[in-house]
C-alpha positions as CSV (number, residue, x, y, z in Angstrom):
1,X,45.6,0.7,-83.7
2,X,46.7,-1.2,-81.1
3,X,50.1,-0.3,-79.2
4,X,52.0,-3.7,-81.0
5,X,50.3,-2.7,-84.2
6,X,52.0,1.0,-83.9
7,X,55.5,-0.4,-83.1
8,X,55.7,-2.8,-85.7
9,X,54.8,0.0,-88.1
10,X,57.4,1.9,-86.5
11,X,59.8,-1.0,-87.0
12,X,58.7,-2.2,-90.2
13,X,59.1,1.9,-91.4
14,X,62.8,1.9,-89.6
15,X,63.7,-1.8,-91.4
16,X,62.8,-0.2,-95.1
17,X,64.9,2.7,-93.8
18,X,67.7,0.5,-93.6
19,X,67.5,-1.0,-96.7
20,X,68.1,3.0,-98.3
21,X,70.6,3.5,-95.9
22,X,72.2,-0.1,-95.3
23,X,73.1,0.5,-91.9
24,X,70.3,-1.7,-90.4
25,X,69.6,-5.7,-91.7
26,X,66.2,-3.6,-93.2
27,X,64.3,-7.1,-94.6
28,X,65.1,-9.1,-91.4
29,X,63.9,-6.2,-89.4
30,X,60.4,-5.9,-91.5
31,X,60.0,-9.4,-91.5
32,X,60.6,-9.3,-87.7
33,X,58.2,-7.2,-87.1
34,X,55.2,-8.9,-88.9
35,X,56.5,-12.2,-87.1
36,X,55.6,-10.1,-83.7
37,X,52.9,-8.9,-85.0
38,X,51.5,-12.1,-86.0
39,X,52.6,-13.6,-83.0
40,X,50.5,-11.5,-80.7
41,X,47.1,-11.6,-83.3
42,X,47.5,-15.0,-83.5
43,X,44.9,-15.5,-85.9
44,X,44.8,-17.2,-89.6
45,X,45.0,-13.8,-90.9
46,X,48.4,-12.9,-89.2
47,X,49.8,-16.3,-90.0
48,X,48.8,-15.9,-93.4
49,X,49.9,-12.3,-93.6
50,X,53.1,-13.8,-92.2
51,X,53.6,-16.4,-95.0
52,X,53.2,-14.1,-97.8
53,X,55.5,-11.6,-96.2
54,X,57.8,-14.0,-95.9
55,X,57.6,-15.2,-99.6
56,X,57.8,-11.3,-101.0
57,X,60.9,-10.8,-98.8
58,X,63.0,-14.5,-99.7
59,X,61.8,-14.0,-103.1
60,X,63.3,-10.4,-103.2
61,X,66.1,-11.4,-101.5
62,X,67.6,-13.8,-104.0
63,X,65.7,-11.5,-107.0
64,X,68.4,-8.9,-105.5
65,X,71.5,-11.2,-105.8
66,X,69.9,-12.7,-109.3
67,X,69.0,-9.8,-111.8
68,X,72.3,-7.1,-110.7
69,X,74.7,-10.4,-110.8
70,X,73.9,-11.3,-114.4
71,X,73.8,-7.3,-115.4
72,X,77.6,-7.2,-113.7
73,X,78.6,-10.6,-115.4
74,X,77.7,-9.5,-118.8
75,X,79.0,-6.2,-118.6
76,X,82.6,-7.9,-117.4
77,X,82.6,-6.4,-113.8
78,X,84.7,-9.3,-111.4
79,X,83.3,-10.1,-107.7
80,X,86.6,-8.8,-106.6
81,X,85.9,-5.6,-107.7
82,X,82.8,-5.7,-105.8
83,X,84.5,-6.6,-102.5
84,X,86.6,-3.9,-102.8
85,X,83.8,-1.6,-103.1
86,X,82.2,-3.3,-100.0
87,X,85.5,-3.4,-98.4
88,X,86.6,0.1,-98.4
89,X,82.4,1.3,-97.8
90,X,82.8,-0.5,-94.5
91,X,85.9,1.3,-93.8
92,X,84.3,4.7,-94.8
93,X,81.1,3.9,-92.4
94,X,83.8,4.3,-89.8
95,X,85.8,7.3,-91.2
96,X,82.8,9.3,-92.7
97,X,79.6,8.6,-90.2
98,X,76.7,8.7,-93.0
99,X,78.2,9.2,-96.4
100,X,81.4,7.2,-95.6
101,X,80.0,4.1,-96.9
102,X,78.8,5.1,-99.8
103,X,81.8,7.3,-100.9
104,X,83.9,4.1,-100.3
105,X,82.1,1.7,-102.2
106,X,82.3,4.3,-105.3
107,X,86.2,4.9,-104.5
108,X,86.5,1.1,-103.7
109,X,85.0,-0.1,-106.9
110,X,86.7,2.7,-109.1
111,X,90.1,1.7,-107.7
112,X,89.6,-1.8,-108.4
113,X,88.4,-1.3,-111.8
114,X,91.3,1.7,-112.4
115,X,93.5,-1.5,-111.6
116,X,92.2,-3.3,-113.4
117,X,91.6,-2.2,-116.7
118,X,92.6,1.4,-117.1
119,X,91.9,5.0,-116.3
120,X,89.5,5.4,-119.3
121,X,87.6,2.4,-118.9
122,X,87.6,2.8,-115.3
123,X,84.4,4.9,-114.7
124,X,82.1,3.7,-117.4
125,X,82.5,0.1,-115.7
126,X,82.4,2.3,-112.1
127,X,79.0,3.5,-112.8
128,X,78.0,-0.3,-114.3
129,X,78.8,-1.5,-110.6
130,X,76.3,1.2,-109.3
131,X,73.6,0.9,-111.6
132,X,73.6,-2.8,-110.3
133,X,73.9,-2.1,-106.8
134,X,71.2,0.8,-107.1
135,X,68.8,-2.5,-109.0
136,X,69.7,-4.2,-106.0
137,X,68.2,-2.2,-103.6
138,X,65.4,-1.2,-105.3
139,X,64.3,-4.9,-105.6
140,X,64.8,-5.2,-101.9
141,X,62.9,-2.1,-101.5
142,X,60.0,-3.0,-103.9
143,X,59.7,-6.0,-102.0
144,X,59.3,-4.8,-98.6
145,X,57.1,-2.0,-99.3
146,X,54.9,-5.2,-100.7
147,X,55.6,-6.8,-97.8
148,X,54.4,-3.4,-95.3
149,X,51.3,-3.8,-97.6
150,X,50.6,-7.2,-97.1
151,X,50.7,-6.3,-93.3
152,X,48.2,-3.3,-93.3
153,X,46.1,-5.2,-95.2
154,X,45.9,-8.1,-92.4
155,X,45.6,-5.1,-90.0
156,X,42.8,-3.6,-91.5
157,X,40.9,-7.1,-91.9
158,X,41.7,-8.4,-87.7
């Protein structure tokens, strides 16, 4: 392996790592990497290992918004409630380094549905809210590790 080839494995490894851990833009930084990747083969094979990662990672982009929107929807959980949960998991990045998102998106989103419809109703529609989210970034997952196999594949065959 070439020394490119090892640092876009690095940074296509450190892009899925963000997508777990939504610190880092985790498909921008995959698909980044194969774009510098096939930018210095500069073969078919890199531009066509290029287009199809690109169509695995836009198609499991809007997969991601698509299937966990339609799961909230019919289970009756609001955007706003959402944003509160994204609202207060930014706040808790800052307050908690690590965890702090993650606590405040549960916090955020069982406030907001507390508010909104109750104390006993509040948790079962909490946990509706992360089963979507947790869909979410599985998709995004499943799509880049499709994505990091496209690549190796064009590796293996320049």
């Amino acid at each position: 392996m070439s020394t490119v080839e090892v640092l876009v494995a690095l940074a296509i490894a450190v892009g899925i790592a963000g997508i777990i851990v939504p610190v880092l833009p985790g498909t921008i930084l995959v698909l980044g990497a194969i774009l510098v990747w096939a930018l210095d083969v500069g073969t078919t094979t890199g531009w066509a290992v290029l287009a199809v990662s690109t169509l695995l990672l836009v198609g499991g982009t809007v997969v991601k918004y698509l299937v966990p929107g339609r799961r909230l929807k019919a289970s009756g959980v609001p955007n706003r409630t959402l944003l509160a949960g994204a609202l207060l998991a930014f706040v808790g990045f800052f307050v908690i380094p690590v965890v702090g998102m993650f606590i405040g998106f549960v916090l955020g989103v069982y406030a907001a549905e507390r508010a909104r419809v109750g104390g006993p109703l509040a948790w079962p529609s909490t946990k509706g809210a992360l089963h979507a989210v947790g869909v979410s970034i599985l998709i995004e997952l499943a799509a880049a590790f499709l994505a990091a196999t496209a690549w190796a594949v064009g590796v293996a065959a320049t």
